[in-house]
N, C-alpha and C positions, 0 to 999 in steps of 0.2 A: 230633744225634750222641749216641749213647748215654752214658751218663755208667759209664763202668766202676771207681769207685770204691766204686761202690755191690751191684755182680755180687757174689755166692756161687754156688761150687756148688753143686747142688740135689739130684743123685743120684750113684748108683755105680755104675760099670758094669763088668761082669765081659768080663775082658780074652778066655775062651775065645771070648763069644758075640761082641761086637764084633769081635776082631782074629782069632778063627782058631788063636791057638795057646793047646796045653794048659797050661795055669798059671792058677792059682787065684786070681791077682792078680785086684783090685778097685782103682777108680781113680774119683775123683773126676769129677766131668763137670757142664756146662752144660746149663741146658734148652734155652734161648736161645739161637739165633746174632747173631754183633751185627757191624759192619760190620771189628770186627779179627779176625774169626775167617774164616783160609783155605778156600777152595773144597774142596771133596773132588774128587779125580782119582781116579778108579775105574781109570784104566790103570797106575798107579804099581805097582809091586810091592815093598812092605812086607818087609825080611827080619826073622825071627822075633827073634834073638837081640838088633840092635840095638832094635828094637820096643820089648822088653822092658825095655833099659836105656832109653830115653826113658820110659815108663812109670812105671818106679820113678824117675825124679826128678818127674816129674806128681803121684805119687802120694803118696810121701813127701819131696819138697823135695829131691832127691838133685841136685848139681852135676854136669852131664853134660858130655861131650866125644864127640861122632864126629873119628875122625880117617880119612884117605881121598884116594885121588889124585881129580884133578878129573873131574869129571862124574859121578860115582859118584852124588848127589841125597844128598848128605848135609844139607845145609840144607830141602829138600824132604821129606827123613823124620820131621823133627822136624815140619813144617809139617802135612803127611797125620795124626800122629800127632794134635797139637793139633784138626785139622779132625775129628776125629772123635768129640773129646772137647768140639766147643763152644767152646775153652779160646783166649783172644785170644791173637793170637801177632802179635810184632815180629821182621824182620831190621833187622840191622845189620852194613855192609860194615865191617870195618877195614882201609880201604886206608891207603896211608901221609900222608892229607888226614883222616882225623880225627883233631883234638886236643882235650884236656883240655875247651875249653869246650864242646866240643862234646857231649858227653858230660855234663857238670856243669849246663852251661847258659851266660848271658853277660847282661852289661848290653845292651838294645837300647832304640833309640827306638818311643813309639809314640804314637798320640793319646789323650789324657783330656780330656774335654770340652772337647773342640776345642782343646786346648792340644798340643804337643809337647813329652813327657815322659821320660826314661830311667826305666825301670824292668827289674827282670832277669825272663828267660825261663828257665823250668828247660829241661835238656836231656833228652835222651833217656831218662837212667840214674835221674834222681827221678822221673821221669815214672813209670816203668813202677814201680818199686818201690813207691810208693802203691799200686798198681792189681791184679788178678788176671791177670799177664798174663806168657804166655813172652817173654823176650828172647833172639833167637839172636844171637850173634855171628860171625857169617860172617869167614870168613879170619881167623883167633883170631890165627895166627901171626903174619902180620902189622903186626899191629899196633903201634905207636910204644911205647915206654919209655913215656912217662910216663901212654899210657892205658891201660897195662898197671897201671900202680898205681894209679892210681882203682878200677879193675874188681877189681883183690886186695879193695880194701874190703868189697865186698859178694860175693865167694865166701863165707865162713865164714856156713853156713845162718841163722844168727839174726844176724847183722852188720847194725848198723846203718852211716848214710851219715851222715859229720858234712859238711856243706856251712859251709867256713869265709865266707864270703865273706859267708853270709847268717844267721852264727849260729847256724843249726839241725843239729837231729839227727835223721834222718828212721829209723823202724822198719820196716824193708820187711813189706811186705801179708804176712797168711797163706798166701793163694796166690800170693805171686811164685814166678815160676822161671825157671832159668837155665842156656841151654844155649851149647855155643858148636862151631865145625866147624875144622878146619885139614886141612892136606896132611903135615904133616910133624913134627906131635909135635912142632912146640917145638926141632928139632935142625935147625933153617935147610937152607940151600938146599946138600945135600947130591949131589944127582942133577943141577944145574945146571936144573930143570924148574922150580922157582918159585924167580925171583928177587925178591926184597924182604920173603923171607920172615925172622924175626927168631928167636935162641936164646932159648927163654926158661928162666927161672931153676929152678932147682927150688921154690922155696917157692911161685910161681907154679903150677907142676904139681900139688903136692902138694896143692891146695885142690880142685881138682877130686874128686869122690866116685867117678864111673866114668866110666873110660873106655874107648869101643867103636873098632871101626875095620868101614868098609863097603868092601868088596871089587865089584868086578865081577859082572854077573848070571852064573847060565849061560844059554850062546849058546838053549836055548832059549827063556828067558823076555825074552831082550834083543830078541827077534824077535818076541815077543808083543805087548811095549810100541811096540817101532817100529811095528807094522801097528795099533797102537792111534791110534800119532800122525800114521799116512798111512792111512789107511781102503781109500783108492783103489788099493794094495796089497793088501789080501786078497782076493786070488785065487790059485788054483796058479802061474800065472808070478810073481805079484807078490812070494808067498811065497817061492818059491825064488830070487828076485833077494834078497830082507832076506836070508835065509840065508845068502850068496855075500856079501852087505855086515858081514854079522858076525862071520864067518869070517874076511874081510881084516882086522875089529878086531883081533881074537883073534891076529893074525899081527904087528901091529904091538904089539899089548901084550907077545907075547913077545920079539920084536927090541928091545923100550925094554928089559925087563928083563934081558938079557944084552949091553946095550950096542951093538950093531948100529943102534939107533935113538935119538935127542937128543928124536922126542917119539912120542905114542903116542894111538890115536884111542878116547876115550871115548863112552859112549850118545849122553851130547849130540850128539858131533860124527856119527855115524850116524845120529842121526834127520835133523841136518839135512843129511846129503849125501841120504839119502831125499826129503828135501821138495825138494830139488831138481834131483831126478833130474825128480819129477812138473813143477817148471818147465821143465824145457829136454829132457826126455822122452827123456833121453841119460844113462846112467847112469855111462858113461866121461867125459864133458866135466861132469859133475855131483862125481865122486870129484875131479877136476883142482884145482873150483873150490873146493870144502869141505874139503880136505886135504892135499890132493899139494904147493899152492902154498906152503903152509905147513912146509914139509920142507925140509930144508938142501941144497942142489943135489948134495952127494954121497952123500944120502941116498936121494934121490929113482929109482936107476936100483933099490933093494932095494925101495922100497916100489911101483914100476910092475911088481915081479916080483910083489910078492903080487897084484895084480890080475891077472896075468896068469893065474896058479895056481889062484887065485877065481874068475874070470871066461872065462877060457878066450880072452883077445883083449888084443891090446897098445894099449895107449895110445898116441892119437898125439899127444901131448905127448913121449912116448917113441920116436918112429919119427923127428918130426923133428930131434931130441937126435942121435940116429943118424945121418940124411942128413948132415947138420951136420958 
C-alpha cells in the first residue's frame, strides 16, 4: 500500500484544458495514481460552476460544501473532480452511528509479539490530516452534536487537531482538504424528505469558505448519462423509452416541489428503473418495482397519471387498484 504521507504534488494543471471550462485557474495535481484515488467515470456530467468551487478548495485549501437534494452525485463531483487531479480522496457517511471515537480514533486490542496488547488506533480524522488527502463528508447534516465539534476543530484552514487523550497536537498536511455534501443546509428536515437530518449552528456554517448547491441535470443530459449507464438502450426506441423515463422524473420533481408529492424521483433512481426495465424487459412492471412501491398509496393514483401521460399506457398496478 502506498505510503501517502510521503505524496506531493508534482504538477499544475490548467483547469481550461483538463475540465473544459473557461477560467484561468491552475490547480495542483498528482502524477501518480495510488489505490485512494477514484476511478474516472467518463459518463458523469461535471457542472461548471460547482467544478469551479471544488477546484478552488483543491487549489487553495478553500472549506467547500455542495448542498443538494438526493441523487443529484454531489459526493460523486467532488470524487470525478479529485480523480482527475490524482488527488486521494476519502468518504465518509455521517449517519447517526458515527461517534466521536470514531472519528478521533479509540483504545483497541491487538497483538505485539505474540502478546495481547491495548494500544490506540487513530480514526479517520488524524488519519487523513497527516496525509495529502480529500476528506468528503457525506450527509454533513446529519451528523450527531458531538461529531460536529470535533470536525469545527479542523475547519479553520491552518487548524490544528489537539488529540487530548494522546497528548498531541497534530498540524494538518499542506495538502489536506476538506469537503463535505448535505441536503438541506444545516435547516433540518424541513420538507419532511430527510429525516434525521440535524440544525446546525451558525458558527458551524460560518467556517465553511464556499458554499455551492447542485441542481438537477437538463432532461437532455440526464438521458445522456442514463444510456451511458444501459448501453443496451442506445438505440432510437431505447432512446425515446429514457426520454419518456425522464420526462415522468421531471413530472414527479415538479409535483414534490408544489406539494402534490411526499417524494420525488432522482437520476439515481432512473438509471435504476432503467436497469431494470433491461431485467424484466417491461418498462411498466420495471417503474412499479423501482418507484411506484415507494409512494404513499394516495400518492400513487398522480404518479401512475404521470406514466400514463409519458407513456401512453396505464399501469396495471393501477387497473387492479380500480377493478378493486
Amino acid at each position: 500500500m502506498t505510503d501517502l504521507s510521503q505524496l506531493q504534488p508534482s504538477k499544475l494543471v490548467n483547469v481550461r484544458d483538463v475540465f473544459g471550462i473557461d477560467s484561468g485557474m491552475v490547480v495542483p495535481a498528482f502524477a501518480e495514481r495510488t489505490e485512494h484515488v477514484p476511478a474516472i467515470d467518463t459518463a458523469y456530467r461535471l457542472n461548471p460552476r460547482v467544478t469551479l468551487a471544488v477546484l478552488a478548495g483543491f487549489a487553495h485549501n478553500r472549506r467547500v460544501v455542495i448542498q443538494g437534494l438526493h441523487g443529484t452525485g454531489k459526493s460523486t463531483h467532488i470524487e470525478q473532480v479529485a480523480a482527475r487531479l490524482n488527488w486521494p480522496c476519502v468518504r465518509v457517511n455521517l449517519d447517526g452511528h458515527v461517534g466521536r471515537m470514531d472519528l478521533v480514533g479509540k483504545d483497541a486490542i491487538a497483538l505485539k509479539d505474540g502478546k495481547q496488547v491495548t494500544q490506540f488506533q487513530e480514526g479517520i480524522l488524524p488519519w487523513a490530516l497527516q496525509r495529502p488527502v480529500a476528506l468528503v463528508f457525506d450527509e454533513y447534516d446529519a451528523g450527531r452534536p458531538d461529531v460536529m465539534f470535533v470536525i469545527q476543530r479542523v475547519l479553520e484552514r491552518e487548524g490544528s487537531f489537539t488529540m487530548l487523550d494522546q497528548k498531541r497536537v497534530i498540524q494538518p498536511h499542506a495538502h489536506f482538504r476538506l469537503f463535505a455534501t448535505m441536503n438541506t443546509l444545516g435547516q433540518g428536515n424541513l420538507n419532511g424528505l430527510y429525516h434525521g437530518t440535524q440544525h446546525l449552528n451558525h458558527a458551524q456554517l460560518d467556517r465553511w469558505n464556499l458554499v455551492t448547491s447542485l441542481s438537477y441535470l437538463a432532461p437532455a443530459e440526464e438521458v445522456a448519462i442514463v444510456i451511458a449507464r444501459v448501453p443496451e438502450l442506445d438505440t432510437p426506441a431505447g432512446r425515446k423509452q429514457v426520454e419518456a423515463m425522464v420526462a415522468l422524473a421531471g413530472l414527479t420533481r415538479r409535483g414534490f416541489s408544489v406539494g402534490d408529492l411526499s417524494l420525488l424521483m432522482s437520476p439515481r433512481t432512473v438509471i435504476t428503473w432503467a436497469e431494470n426495465a433491461q431485467i424484466f424487459n417491461d418498462p411498466a412492471l420495471a417503474f412499479e418495482l423501482s418507484f411506484l412501491n415507494k409512494c404513499e398509496p394516495a400518492e400513487r393514483v398522480i404518479v401512475s397519471e404521470y406514466f400514463q401521460r409519458c407513456f401512453g399506457q396505464e399501469l396495471a398496478a393501477e387497473q387492479e387498484l380500480a377493478l378493486a
